[in-house]
Kinemage of the C-alpha trace (Angstrom):
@kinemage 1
@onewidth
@group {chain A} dominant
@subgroup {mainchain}
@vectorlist {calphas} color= white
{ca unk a 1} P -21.245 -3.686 7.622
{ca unk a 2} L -20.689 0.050 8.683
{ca unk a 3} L -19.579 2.400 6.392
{ca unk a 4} L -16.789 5.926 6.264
{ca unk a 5} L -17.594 8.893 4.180
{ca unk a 6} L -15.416 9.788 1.376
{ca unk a 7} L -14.773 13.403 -0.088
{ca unk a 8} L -17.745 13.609 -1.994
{ca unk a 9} L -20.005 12.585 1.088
{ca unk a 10} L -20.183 8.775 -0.514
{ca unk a 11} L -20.269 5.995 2.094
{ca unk a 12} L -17.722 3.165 1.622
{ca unk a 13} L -17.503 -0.041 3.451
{ca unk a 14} L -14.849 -0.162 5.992
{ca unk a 15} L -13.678 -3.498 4.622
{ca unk a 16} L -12.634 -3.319 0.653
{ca unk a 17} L -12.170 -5.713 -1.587
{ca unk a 18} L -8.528 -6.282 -2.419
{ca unk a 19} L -8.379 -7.732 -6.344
{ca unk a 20} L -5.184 -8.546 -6.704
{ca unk a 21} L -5.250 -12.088 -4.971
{ca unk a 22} L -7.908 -13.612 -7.455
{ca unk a 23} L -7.509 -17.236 -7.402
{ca unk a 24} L -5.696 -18.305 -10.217
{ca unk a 25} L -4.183 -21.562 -11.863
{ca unk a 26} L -2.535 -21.388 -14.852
{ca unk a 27} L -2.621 -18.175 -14.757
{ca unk a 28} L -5.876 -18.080 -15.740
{ca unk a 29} L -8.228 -16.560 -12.669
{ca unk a 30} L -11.163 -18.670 -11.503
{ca unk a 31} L -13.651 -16.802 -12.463
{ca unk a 32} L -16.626 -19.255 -10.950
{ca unk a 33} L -14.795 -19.339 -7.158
{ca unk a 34} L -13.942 -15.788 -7.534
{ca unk a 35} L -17.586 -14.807 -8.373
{ca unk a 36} L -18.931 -16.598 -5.202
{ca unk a 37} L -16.575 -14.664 -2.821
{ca unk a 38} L -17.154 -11.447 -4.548
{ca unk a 39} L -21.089 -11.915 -4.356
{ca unk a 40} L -20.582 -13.267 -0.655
{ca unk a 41} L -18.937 -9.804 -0.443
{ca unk a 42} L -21.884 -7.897 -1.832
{ca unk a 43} L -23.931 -9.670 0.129
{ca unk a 44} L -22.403 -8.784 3.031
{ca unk a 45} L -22.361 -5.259 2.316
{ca unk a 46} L -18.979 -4.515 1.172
{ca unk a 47} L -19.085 -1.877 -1.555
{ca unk a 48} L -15.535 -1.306 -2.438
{ca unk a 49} L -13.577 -3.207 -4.917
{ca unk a 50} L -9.925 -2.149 -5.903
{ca unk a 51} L -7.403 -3.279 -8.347
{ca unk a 52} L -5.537 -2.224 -11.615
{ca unk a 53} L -4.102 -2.265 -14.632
{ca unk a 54} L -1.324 -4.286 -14.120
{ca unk a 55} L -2.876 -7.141 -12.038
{ca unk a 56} L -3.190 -9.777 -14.890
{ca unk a 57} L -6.806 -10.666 -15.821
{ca unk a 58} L -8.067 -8.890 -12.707
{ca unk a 59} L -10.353 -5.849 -14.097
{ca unk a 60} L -11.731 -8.343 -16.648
{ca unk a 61} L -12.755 -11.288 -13.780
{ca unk a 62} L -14.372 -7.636 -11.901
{ca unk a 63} L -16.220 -6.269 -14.850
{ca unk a 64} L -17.222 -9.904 -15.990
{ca unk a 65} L -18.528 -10.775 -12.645
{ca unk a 66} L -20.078 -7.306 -11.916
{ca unk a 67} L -22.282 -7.431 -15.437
{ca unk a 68} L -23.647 -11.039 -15.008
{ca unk a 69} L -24.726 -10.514 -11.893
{ca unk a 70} L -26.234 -6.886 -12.705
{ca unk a 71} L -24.318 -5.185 -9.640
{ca unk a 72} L -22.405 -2.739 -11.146
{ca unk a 73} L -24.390 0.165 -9.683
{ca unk a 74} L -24.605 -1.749 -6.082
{ca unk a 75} L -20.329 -1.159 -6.286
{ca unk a 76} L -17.778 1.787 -6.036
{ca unk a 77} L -14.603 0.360 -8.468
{ca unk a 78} L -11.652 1.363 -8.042
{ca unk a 79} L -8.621 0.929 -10.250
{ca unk a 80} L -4.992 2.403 -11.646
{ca unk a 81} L -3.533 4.266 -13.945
{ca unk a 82} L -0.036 2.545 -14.732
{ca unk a 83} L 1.639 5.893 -15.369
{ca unk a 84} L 5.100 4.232 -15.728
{ca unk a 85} L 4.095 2.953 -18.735
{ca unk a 86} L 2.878 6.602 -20.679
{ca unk a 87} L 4.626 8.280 -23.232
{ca unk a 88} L 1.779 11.339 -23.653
{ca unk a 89} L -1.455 11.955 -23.243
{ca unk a 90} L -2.935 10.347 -26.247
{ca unk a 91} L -1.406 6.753 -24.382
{ca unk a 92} L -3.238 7.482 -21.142
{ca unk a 93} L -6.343 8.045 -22.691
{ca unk a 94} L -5.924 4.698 -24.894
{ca unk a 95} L -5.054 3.126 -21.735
{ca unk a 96} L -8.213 4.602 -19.290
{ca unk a 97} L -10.258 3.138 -22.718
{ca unk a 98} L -8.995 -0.062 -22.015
{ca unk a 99} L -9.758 -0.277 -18.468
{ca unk a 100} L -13.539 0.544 -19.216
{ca unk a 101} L -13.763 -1.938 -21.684
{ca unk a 102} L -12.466 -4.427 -19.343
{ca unk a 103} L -14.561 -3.360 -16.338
{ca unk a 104} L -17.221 -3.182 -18.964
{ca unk a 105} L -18.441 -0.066 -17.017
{ca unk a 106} L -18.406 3.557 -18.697
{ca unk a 107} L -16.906 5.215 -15.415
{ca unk a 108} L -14.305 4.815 -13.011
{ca unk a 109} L -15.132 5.451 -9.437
{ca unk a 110} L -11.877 5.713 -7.985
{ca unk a 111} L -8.605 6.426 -10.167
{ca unk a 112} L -5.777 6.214 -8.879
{ca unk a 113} L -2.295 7.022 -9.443
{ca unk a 114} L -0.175 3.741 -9.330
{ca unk a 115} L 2.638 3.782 -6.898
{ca unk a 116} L 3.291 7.593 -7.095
{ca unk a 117} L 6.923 7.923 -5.112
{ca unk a 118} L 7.801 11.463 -5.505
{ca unk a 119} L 6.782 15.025 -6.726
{ca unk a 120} L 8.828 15.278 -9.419
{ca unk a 121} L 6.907 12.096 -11.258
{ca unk a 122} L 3.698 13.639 -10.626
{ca unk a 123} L 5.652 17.033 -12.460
{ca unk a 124} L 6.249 14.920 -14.878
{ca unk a 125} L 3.083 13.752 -15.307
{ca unk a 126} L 1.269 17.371 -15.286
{ca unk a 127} L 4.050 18.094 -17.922
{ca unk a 128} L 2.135 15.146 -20.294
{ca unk a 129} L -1.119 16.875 -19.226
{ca unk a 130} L -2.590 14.807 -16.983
{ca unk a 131} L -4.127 17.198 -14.609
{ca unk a 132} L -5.970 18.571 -17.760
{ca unk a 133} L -6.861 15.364 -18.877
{ca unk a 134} L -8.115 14.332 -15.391
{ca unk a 135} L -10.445 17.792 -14.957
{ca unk a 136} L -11.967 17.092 -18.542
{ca unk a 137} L -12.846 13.016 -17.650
{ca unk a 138} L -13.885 14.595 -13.996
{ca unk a 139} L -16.142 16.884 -15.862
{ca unk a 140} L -17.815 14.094 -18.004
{ca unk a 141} L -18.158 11.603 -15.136
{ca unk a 142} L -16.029 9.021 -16.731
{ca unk a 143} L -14.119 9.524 -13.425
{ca unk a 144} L -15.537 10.547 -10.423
{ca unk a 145} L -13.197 10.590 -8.010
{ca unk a 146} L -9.007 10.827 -8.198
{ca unk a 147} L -6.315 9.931 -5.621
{ca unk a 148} L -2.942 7.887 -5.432
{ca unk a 149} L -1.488 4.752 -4.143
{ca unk a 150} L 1.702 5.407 -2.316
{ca unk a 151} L 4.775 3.350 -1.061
{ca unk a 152} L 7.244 5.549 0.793
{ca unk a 153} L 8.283 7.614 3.679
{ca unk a 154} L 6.158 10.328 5.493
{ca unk a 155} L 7.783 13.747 4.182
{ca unk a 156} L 7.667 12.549 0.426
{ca unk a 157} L 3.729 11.564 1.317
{ca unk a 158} L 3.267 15.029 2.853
{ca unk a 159} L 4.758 16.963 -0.062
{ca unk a 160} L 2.306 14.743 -2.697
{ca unk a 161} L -0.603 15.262 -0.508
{ca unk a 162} L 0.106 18.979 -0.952
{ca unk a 163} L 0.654 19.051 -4.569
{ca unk a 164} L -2.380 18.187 -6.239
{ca unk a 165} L -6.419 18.572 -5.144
{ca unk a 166} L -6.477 15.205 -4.455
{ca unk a 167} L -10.203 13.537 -3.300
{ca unk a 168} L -8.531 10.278 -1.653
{ca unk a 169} L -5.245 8.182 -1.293
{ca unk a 170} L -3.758 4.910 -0.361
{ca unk a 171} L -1.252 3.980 2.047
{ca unk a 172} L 0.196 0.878 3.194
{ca unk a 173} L -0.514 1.021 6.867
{ca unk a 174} L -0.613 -1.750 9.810
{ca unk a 175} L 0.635 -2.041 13.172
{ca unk a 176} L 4.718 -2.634 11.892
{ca unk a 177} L 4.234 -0.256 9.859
{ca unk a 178} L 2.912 2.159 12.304
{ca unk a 179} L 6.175 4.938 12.099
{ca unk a 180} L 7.342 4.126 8.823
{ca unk a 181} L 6.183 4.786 5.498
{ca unk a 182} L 3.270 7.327 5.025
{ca unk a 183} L 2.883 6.112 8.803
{ca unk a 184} L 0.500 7.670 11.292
{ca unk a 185} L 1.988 11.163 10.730
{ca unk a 186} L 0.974 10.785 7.253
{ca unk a 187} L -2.572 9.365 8.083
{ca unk a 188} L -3.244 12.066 10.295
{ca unk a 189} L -1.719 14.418 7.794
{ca unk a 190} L -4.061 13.416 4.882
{ca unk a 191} L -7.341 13.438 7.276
{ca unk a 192} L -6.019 17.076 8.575
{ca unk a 193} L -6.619 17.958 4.538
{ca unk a 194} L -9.926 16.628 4.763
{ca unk a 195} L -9.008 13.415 2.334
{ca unk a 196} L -9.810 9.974 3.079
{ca unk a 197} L -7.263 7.721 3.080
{ca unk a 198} L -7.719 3.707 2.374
{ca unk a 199} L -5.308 1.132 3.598
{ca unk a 200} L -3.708 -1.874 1.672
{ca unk a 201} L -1.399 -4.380 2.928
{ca unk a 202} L -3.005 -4.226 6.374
{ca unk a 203} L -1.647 -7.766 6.904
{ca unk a 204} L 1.662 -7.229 5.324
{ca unk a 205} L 0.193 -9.920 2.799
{ca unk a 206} L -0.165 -12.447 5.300
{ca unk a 207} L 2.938 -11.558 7.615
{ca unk a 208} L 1.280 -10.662 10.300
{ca unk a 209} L -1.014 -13.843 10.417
{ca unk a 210} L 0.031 -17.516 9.036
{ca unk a 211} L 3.541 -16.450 9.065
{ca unk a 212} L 4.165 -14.558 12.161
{ca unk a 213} L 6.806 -15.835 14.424
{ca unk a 214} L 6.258 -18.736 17.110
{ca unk a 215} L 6.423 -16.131 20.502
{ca unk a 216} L 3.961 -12.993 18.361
{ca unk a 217} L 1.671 -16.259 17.978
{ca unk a 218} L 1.266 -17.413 21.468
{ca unk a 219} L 1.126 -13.890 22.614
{ca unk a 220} L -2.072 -13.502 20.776
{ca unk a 221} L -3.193 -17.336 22.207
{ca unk a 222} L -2.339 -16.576 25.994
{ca unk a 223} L -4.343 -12.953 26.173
{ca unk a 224} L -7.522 -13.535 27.852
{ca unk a 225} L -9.424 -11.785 24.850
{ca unk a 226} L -9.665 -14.488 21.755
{ca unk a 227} L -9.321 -12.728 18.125
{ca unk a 228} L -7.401 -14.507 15.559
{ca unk a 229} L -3.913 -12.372 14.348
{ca unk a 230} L -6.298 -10.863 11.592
{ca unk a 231} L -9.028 -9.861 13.612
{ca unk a 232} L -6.437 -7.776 16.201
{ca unk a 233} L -4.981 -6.130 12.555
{ca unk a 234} L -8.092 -5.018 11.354
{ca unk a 235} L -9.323 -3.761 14.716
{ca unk a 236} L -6.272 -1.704 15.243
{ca unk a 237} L -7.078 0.108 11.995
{ca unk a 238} L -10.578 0.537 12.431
{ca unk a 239} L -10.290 1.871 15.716
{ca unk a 240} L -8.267 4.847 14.106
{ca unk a 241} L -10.998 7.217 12.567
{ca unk a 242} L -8.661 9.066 10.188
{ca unk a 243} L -8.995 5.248 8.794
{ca unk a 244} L -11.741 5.220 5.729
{ca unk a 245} L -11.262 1.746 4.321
{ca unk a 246} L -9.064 -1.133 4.586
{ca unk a 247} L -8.637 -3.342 1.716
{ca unk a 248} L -8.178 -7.084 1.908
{ca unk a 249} L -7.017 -9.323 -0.501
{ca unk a 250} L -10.100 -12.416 0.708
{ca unk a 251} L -9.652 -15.442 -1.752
{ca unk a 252} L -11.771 -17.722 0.433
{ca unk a 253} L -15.323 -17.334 0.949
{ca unk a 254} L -14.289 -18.135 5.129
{ca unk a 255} L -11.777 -15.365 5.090
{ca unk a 256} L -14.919 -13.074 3.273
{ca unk a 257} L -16.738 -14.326 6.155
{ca unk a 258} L -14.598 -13.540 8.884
{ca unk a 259} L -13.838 -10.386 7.559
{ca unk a 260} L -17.063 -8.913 7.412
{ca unk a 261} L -18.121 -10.424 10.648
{ca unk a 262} L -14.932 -8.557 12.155
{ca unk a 263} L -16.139 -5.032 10.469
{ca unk a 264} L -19.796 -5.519 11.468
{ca unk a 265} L -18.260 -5.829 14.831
{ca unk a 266} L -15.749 -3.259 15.285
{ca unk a 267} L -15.820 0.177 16.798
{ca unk a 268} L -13.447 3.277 16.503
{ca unk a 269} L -12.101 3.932 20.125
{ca unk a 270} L -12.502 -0.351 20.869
{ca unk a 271} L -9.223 -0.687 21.603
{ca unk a 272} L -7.912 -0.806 25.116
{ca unk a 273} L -5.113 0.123 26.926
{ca unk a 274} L -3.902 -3.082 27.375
{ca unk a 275} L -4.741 -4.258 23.660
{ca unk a 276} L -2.510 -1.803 22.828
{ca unk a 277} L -0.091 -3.183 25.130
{ca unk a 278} L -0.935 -6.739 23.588
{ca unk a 279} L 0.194 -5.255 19.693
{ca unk a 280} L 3.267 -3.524 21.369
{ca unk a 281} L 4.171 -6.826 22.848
{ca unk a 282} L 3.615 -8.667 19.585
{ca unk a 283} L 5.603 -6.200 17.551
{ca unk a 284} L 8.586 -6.789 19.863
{ca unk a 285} L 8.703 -10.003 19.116
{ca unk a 286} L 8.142 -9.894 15.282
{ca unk a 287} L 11.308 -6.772 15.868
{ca unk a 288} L 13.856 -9.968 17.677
{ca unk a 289} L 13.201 -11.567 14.380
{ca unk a 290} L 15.215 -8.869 12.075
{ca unk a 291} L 17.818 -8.789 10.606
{ca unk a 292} L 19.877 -5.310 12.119
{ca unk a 293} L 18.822 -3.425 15.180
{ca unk a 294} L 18.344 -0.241 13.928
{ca unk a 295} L 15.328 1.928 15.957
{ca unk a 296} L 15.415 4.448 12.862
{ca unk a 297} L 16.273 6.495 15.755
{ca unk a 298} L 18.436 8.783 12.585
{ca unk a 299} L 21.434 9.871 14.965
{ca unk a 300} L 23.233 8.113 11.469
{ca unk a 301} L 22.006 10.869 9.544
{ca unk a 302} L 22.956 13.062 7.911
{ca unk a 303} L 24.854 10.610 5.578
{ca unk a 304} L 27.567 12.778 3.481
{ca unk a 305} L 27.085 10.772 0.606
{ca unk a 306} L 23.348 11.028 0.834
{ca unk a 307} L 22.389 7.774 1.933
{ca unk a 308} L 19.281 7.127 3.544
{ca unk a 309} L 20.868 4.753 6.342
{ca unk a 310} L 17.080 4.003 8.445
{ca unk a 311} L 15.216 3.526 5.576
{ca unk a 312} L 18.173 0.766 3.884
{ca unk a 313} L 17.938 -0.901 7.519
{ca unk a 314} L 13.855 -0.999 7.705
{ca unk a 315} L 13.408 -2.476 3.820
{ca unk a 316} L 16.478 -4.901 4.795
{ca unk a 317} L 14.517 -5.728 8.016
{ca unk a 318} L 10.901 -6.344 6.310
{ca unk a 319} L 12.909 -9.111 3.666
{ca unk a 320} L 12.584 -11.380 6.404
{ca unk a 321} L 9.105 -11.190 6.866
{ca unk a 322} L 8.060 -10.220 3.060
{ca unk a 323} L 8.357 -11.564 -0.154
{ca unk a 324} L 11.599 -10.830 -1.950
{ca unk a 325} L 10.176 -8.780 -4.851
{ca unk a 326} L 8.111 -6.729 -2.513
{ca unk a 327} L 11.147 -5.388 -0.506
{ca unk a 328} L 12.920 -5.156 -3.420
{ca unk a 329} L 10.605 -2.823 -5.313
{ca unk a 330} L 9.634 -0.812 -1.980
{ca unk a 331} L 13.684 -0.057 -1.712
{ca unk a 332} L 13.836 1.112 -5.161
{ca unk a 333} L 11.291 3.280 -5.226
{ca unk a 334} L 11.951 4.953 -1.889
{ca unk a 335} L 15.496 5.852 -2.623
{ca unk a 336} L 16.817 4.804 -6.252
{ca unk a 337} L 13.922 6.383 -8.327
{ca unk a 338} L 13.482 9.609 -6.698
{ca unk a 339} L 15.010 12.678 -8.302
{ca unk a 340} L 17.717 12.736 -5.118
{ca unk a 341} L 18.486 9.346 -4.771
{ca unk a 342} L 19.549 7.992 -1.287
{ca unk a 343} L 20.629 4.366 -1.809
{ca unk a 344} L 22.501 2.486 0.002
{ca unk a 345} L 24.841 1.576 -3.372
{ca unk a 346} L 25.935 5.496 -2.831
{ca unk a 347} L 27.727 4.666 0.656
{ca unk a 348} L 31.790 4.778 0.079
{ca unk a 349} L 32.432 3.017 3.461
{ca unk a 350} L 33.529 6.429 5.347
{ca unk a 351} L 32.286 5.447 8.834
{ca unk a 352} L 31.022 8.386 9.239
{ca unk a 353} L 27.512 6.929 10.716
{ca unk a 354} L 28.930 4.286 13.190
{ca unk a 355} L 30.475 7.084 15.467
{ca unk a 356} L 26.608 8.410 16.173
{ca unk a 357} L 24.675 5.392 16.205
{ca unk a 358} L 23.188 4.706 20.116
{ca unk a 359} L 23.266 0.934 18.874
{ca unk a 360} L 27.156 0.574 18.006
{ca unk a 361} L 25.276 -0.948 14.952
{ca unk a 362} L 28.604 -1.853 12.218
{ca unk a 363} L 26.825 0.035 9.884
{ca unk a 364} L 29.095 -0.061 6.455
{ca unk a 365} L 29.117 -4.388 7.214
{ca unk a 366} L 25.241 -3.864 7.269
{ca unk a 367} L 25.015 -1.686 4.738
{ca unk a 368} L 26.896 -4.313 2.323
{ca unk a 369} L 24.536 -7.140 3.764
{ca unk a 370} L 21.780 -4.988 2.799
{ca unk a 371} L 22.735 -4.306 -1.002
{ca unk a 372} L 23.120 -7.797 -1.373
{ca unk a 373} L 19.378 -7.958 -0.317
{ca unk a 374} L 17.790 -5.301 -1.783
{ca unk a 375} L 19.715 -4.338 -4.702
{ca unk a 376} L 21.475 -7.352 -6.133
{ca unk a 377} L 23.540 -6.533 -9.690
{ca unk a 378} L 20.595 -7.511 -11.987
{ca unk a 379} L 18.376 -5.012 -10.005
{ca unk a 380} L 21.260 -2.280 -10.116
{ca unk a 381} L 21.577 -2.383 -14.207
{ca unk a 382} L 17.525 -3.279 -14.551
{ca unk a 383} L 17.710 0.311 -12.343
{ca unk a 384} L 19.591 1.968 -14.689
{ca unk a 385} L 17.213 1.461 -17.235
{ca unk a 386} L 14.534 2.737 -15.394
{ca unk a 387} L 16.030 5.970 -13.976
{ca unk a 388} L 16.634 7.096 -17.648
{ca unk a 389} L 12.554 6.650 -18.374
{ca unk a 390} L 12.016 8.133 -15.265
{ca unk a 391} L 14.041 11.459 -15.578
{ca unk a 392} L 12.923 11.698 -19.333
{ca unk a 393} L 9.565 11.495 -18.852
């Protein structure tokens, strides 16, 4: 296993343990198969286990498995606070109580922020007190380390990098989502600042392996160098060094084997020119497979109404590769719950874009094709709801 640095000169493994995937039937976690891939895991030297409040039963199965098999201290955990659900400061710290007692651990190595979208939240949040609360738990140990997970475009992820001392983040990064979301820009942006940045969904939770279209797979089979889909993913990150860890959801002692065989294995700069040639290739094909052809090229822009046309056509675009709920929730919080909202229900049908755009794309058709997608009418009213929490908080 080789190991990144983090702020506070700890070494992580390069491969994390993703917790959200647990096994489960019943909804009940199986805690005996579970244990055996987590102490695989260990075993094979990965030190980096992240999950949260909100992934049912999942800091319990950690905290259970971590104290039977007296490895707590062999383990960096990381976890999230679910600010969404706070009303003041006396509920976070009831909350942060019940994460402890669940990890049965008396400190949190990693907090983050859960799905931070915007400035203003994180306003909000100092307005409960949070960034007193967070220097007083820093200053007791109970945490050691604080950061953010993040789902949304690169100038909101710049802005929240700047706003706070954070000591790491988390990004959703892989090789389609290269230019979007936090994106390279905003990896490069966050190691610039000196903070580490660790990687989820760096198989678009499974997209860019099992379910990958027909022509992306036999691109991969006819190359003359053999890696399976997941091995090119995870090389592609870890030859990036503003890369610190990359977490993987591994529910299969094989997949914990392959993975750590594939980070004992990789090198930053092991990519070739033509490997990179190879991913272009593949991400053309996975790109024939959408749903509009928008480049996010932006001539659209701007919209007079304030919609955010490129980012409507890329969430529209990933609901044929991703589950529904994922798109759905990655739309919403990149444009409905920010304090200037830029949704696509905000589009009066003016035409304005269509006269700009390079791909004569019918963009008020696609826009309506879209909403149906993203923001059917029982996510527009559940939205409602939410905006008034939000802007009260």
């Amino acid at each position: 296993m080789q190991y990144r640095k983090m702020k506070d000169g700890t070494e992580v493994s390069i491969l994390g343990y993703g917790c959200m995937r647990f096994t489960s039937s019943g909804g009940r976690i199986n805690l005996d198969k579970t244990e055996q891939e987590i102490m695989l895991a260990i075993e094979n030297g990965v030190n980096y286990f992240d999950t949260a409040y909100i992934y049912g039963g999942s800091e319990e199965a950690l905290g259970t498995i971590l104290e039977r098999n007296h490895c707590r201290d062999q383990v960096y955990i990381a976890t999230k606070l679910p600010y969404y659900l706070l009303k003041n400061t006396s509920s976070i710290e009831k909350l942060f109580n019940e994460q402890l007692k669940r990890l049965k651990t008396d400190h949190i190595d990693y907090y983050l922020m859960h799905m931070l979208f915007d400035v203003e939240v994180w306003n909000n949040l100092k307005r409960l007190g949070i960034d007193k609360w967070i220097s007083e738990k820093k200053e007791t140990g109970a945490i050691r380390n604080i950061g953010f997970s993040f789902h949304g475009d690169t100038a909101t992820f710049k802005a929240l990098i700047d706003a706070y001392d954070w000591d790491f983040c988390q990004i959703q990064y892989n090789y389609m989502d290269e230019h979007t979301q936090a994106g390279r820009e905003g990896l490069q942006y966050a190691h610039s600042k000196s903070i580490p940045v660790v990687i989820m969904e760096p198989l678009r939770g499974g997209r860019l392996t099992g379910l990958l279209p027909a022509p992306a797979k036999k691109t991969f089979a006819d190359y003359p160098v053999k890696r399976t889909p997941a091995q090119w993913a995870f090389h592609w990150l870890w030859n990036q060094p503003e890369v610190t860890c990359v977490l993987s959801g591994m529910n299969s002692l094989d997949m914990v084997k392959e993975n750590c065989k594939t980070a004992d294995e990789t090198r930053i700069g092991i990519f070739t020119e033509a490997d990179h040639r190879l991913i272009d290739s593949v991400r053309s094909k996975i790109n024939h497979t959408l749903k509009v052809g928008c480049t996010g090229c932006g001539y659209c822009m701007p919209c007079p109404h304030g919609v955010d046309i490129p980012t409507a056509f890329r969430c529209y675009n990933q609901s044929a590769t991703q589950k529904k709920f994922t798109t759905m929730l990655e739309y919403a919080q990149v444009t409905s719950l920010k304090k200037d909202a830029s949704s696509l229900t905000q589009c009066v049908k003016c035409g304005a874009c269509e006269k700009h755009c390079p791909q004569h794309i019918e963009i008020r058709k696609e826009l309506q094709n879209a909403k149906k997608a993203l923001q059917p009418f029982y996510v527009r009213i559940l939205l409602k709801f939410v905006q008034k929490f939000v802007r009260r908080a």
